[in-house]
C-alpha positions in Angstrom: 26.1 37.5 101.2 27.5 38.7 98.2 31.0 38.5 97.5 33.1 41.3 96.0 34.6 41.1 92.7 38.7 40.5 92.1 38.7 44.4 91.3 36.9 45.2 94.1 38.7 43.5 96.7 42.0 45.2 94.8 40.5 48.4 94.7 39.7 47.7 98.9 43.3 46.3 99.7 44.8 49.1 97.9 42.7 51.9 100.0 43.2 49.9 103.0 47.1 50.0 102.4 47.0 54.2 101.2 44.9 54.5 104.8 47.3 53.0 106.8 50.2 54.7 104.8 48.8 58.0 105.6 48.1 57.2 109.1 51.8 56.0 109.4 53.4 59.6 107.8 50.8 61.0 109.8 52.8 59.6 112.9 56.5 59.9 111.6 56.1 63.8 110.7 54.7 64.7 114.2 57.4 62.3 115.7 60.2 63.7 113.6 58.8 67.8 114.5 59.1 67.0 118.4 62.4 65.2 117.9 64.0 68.0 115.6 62.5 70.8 117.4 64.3 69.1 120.7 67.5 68.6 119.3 67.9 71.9 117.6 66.8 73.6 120.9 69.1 71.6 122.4 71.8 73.4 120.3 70.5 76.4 120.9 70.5 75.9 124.5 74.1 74.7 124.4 74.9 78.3 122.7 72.9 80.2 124.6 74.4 78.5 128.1 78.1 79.4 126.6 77.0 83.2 125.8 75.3 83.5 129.0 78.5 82.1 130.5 80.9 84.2 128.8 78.8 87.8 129.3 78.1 87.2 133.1 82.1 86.7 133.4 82.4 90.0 131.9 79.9 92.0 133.9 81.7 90.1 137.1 85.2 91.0 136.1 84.3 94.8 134.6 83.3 95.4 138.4 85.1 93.4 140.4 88.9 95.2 139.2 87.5 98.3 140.6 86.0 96.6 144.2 89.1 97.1 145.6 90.0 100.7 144.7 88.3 102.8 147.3 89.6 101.1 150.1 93.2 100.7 148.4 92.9 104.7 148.2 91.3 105.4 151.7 94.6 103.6 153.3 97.1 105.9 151.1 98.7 108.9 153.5 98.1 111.6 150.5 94.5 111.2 150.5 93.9 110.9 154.3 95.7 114.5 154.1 93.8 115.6 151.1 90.0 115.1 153.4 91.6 116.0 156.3 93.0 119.3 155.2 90.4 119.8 152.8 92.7 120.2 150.0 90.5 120.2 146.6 93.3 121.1 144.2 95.3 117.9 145.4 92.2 116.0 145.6 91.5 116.5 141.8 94.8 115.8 141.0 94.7 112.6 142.5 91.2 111.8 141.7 92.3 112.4 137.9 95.0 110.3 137.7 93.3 107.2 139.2 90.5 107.8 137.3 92.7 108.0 134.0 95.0 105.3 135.3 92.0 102.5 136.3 89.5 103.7 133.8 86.8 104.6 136.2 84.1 107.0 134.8 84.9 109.3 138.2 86.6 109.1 141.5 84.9 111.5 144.6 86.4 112.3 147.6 83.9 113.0 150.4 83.6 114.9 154.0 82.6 112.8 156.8 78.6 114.6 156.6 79.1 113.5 152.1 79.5 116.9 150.9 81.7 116.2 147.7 85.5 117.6 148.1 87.1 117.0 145.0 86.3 115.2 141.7 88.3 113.6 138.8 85.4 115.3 136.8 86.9 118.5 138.2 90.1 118.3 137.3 91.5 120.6 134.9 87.9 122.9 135.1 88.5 126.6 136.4 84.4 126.3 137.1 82.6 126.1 140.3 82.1 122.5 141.3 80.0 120.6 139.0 77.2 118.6 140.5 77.7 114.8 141.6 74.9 111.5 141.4 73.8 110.9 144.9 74.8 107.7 146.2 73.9 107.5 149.8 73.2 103.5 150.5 77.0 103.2 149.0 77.9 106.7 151.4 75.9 105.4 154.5 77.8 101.6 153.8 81.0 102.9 153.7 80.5 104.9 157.1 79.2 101.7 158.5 83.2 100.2 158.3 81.8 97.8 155.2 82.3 98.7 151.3 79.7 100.6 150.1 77.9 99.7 146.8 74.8 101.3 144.9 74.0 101.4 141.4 72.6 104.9 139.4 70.4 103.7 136.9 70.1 104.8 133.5 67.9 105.1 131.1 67.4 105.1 127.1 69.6 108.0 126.5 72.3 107.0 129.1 73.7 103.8 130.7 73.7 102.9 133.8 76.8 103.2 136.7 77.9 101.3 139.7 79.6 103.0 142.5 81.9 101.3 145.1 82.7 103.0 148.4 85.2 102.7 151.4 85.8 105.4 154.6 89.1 107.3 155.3 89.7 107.3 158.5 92.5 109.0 161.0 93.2 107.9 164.1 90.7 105.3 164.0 87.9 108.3 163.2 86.2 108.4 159.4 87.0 111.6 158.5 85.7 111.2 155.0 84.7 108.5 152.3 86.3 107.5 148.7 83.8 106.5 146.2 84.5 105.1 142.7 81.9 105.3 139.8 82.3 102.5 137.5 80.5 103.6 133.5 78.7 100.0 132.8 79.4 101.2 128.9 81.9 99.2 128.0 79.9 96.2 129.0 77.0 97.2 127.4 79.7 97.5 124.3 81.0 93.9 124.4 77.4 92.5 124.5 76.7 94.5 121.3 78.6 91.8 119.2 75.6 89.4 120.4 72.5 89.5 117.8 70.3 87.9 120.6 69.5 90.0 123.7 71.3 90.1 126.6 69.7 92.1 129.8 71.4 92.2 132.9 68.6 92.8 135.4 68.0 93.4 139.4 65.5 91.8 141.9 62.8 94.4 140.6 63.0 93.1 137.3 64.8 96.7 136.2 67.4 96.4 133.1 70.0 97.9 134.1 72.6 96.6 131.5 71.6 95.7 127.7 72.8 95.3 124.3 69.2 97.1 123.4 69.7 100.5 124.5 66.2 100.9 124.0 65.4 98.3 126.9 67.8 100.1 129.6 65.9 101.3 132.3 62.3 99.1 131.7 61.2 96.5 133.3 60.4 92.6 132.6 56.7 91.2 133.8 55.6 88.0 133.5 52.0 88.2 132.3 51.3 84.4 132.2 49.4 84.0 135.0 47.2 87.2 134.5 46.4 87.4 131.2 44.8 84.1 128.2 47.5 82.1 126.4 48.6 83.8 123.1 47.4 87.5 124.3 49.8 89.9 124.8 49.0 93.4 125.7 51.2 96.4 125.1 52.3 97.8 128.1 55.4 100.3 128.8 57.1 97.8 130.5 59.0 94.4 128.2 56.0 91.7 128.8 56.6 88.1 128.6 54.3 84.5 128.2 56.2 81.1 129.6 55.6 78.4 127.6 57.5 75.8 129.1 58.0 72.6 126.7 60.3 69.2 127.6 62.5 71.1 130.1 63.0 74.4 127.8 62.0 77.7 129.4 60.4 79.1 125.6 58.6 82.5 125.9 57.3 84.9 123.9 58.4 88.3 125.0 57.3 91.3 123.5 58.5 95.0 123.9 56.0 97.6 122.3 57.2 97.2 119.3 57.9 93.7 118.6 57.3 89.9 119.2 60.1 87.7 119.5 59.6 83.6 120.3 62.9 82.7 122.2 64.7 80.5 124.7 65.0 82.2 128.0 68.0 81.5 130.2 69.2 83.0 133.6 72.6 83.2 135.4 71.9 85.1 139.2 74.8 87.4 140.5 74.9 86.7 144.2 77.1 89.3 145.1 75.6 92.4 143.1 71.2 90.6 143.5 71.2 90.8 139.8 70.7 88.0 137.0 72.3 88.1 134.2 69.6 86.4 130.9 69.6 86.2 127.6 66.6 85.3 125.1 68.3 82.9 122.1 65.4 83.1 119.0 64.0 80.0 118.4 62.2 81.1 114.8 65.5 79.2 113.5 64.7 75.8 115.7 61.2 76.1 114.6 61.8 76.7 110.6 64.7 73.7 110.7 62.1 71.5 112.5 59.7 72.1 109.8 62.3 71.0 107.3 63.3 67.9 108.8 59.3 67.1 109.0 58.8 67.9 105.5 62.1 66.1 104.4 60.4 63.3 106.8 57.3 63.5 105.0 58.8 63.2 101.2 60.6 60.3 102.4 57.7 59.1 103.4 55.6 59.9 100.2 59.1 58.7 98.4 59.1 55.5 100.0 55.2 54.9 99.3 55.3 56.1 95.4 58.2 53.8 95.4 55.5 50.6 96.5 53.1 52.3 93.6 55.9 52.2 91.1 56.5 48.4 91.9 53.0 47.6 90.8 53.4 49.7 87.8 57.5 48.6 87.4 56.1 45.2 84.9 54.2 47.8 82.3 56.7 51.0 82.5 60.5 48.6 82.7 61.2 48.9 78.8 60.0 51.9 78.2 62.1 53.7 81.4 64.8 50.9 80.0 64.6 52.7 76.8 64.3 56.4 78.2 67.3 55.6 81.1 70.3 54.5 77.9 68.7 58.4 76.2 69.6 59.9 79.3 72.7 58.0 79.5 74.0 58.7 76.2 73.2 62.2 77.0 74.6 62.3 80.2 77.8 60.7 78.7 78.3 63.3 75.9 77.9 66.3 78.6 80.2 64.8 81.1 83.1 65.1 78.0 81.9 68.1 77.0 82.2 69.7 80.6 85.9 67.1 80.8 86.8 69.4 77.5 85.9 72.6 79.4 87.2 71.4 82.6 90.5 70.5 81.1 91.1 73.5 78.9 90.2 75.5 82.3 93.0 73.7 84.5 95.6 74.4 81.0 94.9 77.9 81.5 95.0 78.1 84.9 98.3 76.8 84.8 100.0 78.8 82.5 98.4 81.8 84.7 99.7 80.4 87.9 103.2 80.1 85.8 103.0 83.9 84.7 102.6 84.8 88.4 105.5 82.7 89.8 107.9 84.0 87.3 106.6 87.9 87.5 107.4 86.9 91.6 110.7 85.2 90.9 111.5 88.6 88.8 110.2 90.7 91.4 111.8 89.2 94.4 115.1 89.8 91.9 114.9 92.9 91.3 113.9 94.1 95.0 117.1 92.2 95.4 119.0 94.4 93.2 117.8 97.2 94.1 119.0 96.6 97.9 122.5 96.2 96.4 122.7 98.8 94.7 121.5 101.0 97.7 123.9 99.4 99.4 126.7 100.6 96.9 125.0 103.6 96.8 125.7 104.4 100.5 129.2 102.9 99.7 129.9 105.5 97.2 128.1 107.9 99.5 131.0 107.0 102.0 134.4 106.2 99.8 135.8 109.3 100.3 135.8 109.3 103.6 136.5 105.6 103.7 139.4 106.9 101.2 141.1 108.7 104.0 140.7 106.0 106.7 142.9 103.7 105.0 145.5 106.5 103.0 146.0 108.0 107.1 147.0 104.7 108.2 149.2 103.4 105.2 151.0 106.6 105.6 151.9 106.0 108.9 153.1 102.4 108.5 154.8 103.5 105.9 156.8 106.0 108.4 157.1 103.7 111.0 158.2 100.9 108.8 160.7 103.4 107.8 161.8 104.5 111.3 161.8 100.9 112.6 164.4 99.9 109.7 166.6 103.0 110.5 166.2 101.5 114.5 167.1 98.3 113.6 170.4 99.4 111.6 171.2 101.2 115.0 170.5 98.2 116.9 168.1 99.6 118.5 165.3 96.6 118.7 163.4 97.8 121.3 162.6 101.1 119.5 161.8 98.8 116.3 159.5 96.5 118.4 157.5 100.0 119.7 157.2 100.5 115.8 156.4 97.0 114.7 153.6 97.0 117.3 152.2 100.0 115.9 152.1 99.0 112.4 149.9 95.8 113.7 147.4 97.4 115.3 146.9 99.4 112.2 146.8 97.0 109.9 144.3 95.0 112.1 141.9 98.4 112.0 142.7 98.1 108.5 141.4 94.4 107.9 138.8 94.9 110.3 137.4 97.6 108.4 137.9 96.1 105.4 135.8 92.6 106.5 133.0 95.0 107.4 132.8 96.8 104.1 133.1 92.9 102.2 130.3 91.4 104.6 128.3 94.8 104.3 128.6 94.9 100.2 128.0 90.9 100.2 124.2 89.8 98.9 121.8 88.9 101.7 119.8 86.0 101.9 116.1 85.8 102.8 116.7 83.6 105.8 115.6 85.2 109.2 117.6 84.0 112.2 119.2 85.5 115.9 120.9 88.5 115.1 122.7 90.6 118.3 121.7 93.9 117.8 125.0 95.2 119.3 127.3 93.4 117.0 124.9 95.2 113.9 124.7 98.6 115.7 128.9 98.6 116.0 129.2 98.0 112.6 126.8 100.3 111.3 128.9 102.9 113.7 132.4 101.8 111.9 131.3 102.3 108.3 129.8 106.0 109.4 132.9 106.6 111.5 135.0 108.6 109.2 132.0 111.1 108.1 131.0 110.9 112.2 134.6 112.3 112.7 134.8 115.1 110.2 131.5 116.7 112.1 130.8 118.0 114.8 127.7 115.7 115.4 127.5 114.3 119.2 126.3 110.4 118.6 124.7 109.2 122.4 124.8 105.4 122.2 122.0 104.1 124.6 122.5 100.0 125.0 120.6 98.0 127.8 122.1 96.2 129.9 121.5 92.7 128.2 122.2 92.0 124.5 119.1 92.4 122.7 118.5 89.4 120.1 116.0 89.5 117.2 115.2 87.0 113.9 115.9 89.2 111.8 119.2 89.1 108.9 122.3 90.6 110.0 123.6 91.8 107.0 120.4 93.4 105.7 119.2 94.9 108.9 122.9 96.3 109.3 121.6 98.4 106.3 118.8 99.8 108.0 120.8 101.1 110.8 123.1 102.4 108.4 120.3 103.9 106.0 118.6 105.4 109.6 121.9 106.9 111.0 122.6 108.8 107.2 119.1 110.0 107.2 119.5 111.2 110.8 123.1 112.8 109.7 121.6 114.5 106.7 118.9 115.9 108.9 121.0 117.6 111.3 123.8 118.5 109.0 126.6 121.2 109.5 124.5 122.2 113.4 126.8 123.0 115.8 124.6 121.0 118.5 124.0 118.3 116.4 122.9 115.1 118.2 121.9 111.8 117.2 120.6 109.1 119.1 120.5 105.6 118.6 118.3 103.4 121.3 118.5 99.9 121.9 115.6 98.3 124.4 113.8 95.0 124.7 110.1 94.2 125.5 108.4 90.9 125.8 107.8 90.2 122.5 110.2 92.8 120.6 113.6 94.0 120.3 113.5 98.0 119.1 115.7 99.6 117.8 115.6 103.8 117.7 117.3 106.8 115.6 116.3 110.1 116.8 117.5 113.5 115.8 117.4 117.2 116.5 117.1 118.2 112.8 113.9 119.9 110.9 111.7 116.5 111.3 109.8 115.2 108.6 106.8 117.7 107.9 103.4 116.1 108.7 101.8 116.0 105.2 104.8 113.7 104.3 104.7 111.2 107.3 101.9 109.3 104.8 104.3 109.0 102.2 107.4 109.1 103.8 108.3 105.1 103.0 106.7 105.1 99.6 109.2 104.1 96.9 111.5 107.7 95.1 109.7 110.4 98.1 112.0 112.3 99.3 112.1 115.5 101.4 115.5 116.7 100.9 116.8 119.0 98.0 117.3 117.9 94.0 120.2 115.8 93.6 120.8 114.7 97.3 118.4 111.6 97.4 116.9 109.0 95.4 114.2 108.5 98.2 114.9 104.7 97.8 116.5 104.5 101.2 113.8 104.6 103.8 111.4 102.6 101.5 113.8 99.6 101.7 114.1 99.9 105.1 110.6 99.5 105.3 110.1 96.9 102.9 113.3 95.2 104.8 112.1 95.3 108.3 108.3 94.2 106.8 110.1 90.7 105.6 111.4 90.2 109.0 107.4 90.5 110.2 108.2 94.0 112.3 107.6 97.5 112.0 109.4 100.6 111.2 107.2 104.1 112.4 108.5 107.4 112.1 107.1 110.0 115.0 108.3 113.3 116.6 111.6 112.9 118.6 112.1 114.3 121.5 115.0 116.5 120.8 112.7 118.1 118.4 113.4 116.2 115.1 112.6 112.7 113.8 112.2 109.6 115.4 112.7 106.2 113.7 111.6 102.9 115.6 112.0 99.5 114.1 110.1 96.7 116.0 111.3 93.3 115.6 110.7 89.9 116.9 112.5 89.3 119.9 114.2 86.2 120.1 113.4 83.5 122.6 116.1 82.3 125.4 116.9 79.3 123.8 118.1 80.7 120.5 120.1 83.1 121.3 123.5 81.1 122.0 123.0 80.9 117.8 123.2 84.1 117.7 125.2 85.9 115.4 
């Protein structure tokens, strides 16, 4: 036998070792496809189970808060009256407000043979009676003594609506039937946000809910058992192929006028006989399964040209020795190059950030100042009158200082004592108003904490006292019965109040029936505040404007317009809201929302 030369057997081993090499990649892409196409269908599934989850709740919830309506409404003595006297004007009536108050899409009232009475779709309608959907299963149901349910389809153009049913009966005799229709909209609204769709469907295979309006009212068929793998005809209804793989339900649906590849899963609704699916696309699975095998396969084909380059590593070392300190040096200089750039960056960026802090620093001063001086402002505003709050007083402890000296020489002490007592509680008015105006005119800090909104609305109400006095302006305090407490700052929100009540003086001016009202109340998560007035009100083309910095609706000379924009930009640091609507009383009304305080904070209160 002749033996093969060195080269040959070389040349054999090393096709021997490329056969086996193939046939191993070979194996490890198909091996890492299945895998990766399992795993990421996995995820998918996991996605699709949570959406599923989440969707069917809302379908079962959206009808399940009106399942007790009807027979809630059959029981109330009003509508037994209504069917029974045949009253359609107080049927509508009440049909409207339920309807408006539970957010049905209608409420019917019904005769005992289901000739329509009244309608919240009648209401407010000087037209004959419109007509109704039949619903007889839920009609017959209800007369039955059980709660009536039926669903009226939609279609394309229109969705679909579910209506529940309960009798009315007198003296143990149904003498009529209630019947709410529940709109399926809004469902078909919050499945929207989902890209993948969603059908909710009944035991016909009908969609009767979608986020593909286009679907609503076709049905799903299952042509795999009638029709070759991989054909799918066009029909009018939405066709579908299983192709079941490792425990996935994968099929390829098609509606007219596409083909989608996607993971089907099913949740049933006992109650209603529907199922609630969704069909996740798998194009994604399959693309990032067909990156993991080629990233499988250039491993592979990495791992064998790095065997090749062994054999050749003896011949190629210097020279790759040689070309890997080039690359280095190269390397090297555009790593300090790039440090150079890098650095210079980070010096500019720094300066930039530097500019910014100190235009904020400035900023945050000169909103500061301009506070203050508002605050003077409203002080100069008021000295006058403040003027003659504290010249009335002196003058009179100067005359009864005077008289109690004279009583006092006539030994008359008692007298004196009526006298001294006077002068003391006018001094303490004095000092009280006087700590008022220092803590009003003192700068605020930025520090939010409990503030009583009593204690601020009183001393808002003292520094306005003298001008409230010299008009004829009725002020209607409105407290709750608890203290409202907010985190908010007691001096600076003092100054809204303040800035609010002048505003709402202004407005109403020299009017004989003046009146200004200021509203405290609490919710759960605020504590509001409201001025309201009877003056002109603020015109609507200015309500958009109204708290932007130097507006101002009254005459030349009379306002800045700087008041109600720090308000604004006051109550917006204490993270709450300040809205201006129409009042009531026919003027303006102010409302300034602010973080209520919880229960344990407010003994800090100040």
């Amino acid at each position: 036998m002749r033996r093969l030369s060195k080269k040959n057997r070389q040349n054999l081993v090393l096709t021997a070792i490329a056969l086996c090499a193939a046939i191993a990649i070979a194996v490890v892409s198909f091996v890492t496809f299945v895998t990766g196409e399992k795993l990421f269908l996995d995820e998918i599934r996991t996605r699709a189970q949570a959406t599923l989850a989440v969707q069917a709740a809302t379908l079962d919830r959206h009808l399940d808060k009106f399942r007790l309506l009807p027979p809630l409404l059959a029981q109330r003595p009003d509508v037994q009256a209504m069917i029974a006297l045949r009253d359609p004007v107080g049927g509508e009536r009440v049909a409207a407000i339920v309807a408006a108050m539970s957010g049905a899409r209608e409420v019917v009232f019904l005769d005992a043979l289901g000739r329509p009475l009244s309608s919240s779709a009648w209401a407010g309608r000087n037209l004959s009676p419109q007509p109704l959907p039949a619903f007889p299963a839920a009609f017959a149901e209800a007369m039955e003594g059980r709660l009536g349910r039926e669903l009226l389809p939609g279609d394309a153009a229109s969705t679909a609506s579910y209506v529940f049913a309960s009798a009315v009966r007198t003296n143990g005799i149904e003498v009529g039937v209630v019947a709410v229709r529940v709109d399926l909209a809004s469902v078909e609204q919050a499945w929207a946000l989902s890209k993948d769709p969603l059908v909710a469907t009944n035991e016909a295979g009908e969609i009767i809910v979608t986020n593909r309006p286009e679907w609503r009212g076709r049905r799903l068929v299952d042509i795999t058992a009638r029709q070759p793998r991989g054909r799918v005809p066009p029909t009018p209804e939405i066709s579908f192929q299983r192709s079941p793989r490792s425990g996935f339900s994968l099929i390829r649906l098609d509606d007219g006028r596409e083909t989608l590849n996607a993971l089907h899963l099913s949740q049933p609704l006992t109650v209603l006989g529907w199922s609630v699916g969704t069909f996740f696309d798998t194009t994604l699975a399959h693309s990032q399964a067909e990156k993991a095998t080629i990233i499988a396969l250039l491993a592979c084909l990495l791992i064998s040209g790095v065997g090749w380059v062994a054999l050749e590593r003896r011949r190629a070392t210097l020279r790759r020795m040689r070309d890997d300190r080039a690359a280095a040096l190269r390397l090297e200089r555009r790593v300090r190059e790039r440090t150079l750039d890098l650095s210079e960056a980070n010096r500019q960026l720094a300066r930039e950030v530097e500019e910014r802090e100190a235009a904020e620093v400035e900023l945050r001063r000169a909103q500061a100042e301009l506070v203050q001086a508002a605050k003077l402002a409203t002080l100069g505003r008021m000295s006058a009158a403040l003027s003659h709050e504290f010249n009335q007083p002196l003058a009179a402890i100067r005359s009864n200082a005077e008289n109690a000296q004279i009583l006092l020489s006539r030994d008359m002490g008692a007298k004196a004592e009526g006298n001294l007592a006077k002068i003391i509680a006018m001094v303490e008015r004095m000092a009280e108003i006087s700590r008022t105006l220092k803590g009003f005119t003192r700068r605020a800090g930025t520090e939010t904490k409990p503030v009583r909104l009593n204690s601020v609305i009183d001393e808002a109400l003292m520094l306005l006292s003298p001008r409230i006095k010299r008009s004829e302006i009725e002020i209607v305090i409105e407290r709750p019965a608890g203290d409202p407490v907010a985190l908010a700052g007691h001096i600076r929100l003092e100054q809204v109040v303040l800035n609010l009540l002048s505003n709402a003086l202004d407005a109403v001016g020299d009017r004989a029936d003046g009146i200004v009202r200021l509203s405290l109340a609490e919710t759960d998560e605020h504590a509001v505040i409201e001025v309201a007035d009877n003056g002109p009100g603020v015109p609507q083309d200015a309500i958009a404007n109204i708290f932007d910095p130097f507006f101002t609706t009254k005459e030349v000379g009379e306002g800045l317009g700087l008041g109600l924009s720090i308000a604004y930009k006051i109550v917006h640091d204490f993270d709450g809201t300040l809205t201006v609507s129409a009042a009531p009383e026919g003027g303006a009304l102010f409302t300034v929302r602010l973080p209520r305080c919880d229960t344990a904070s407010r003994a800090a209160a100040e």
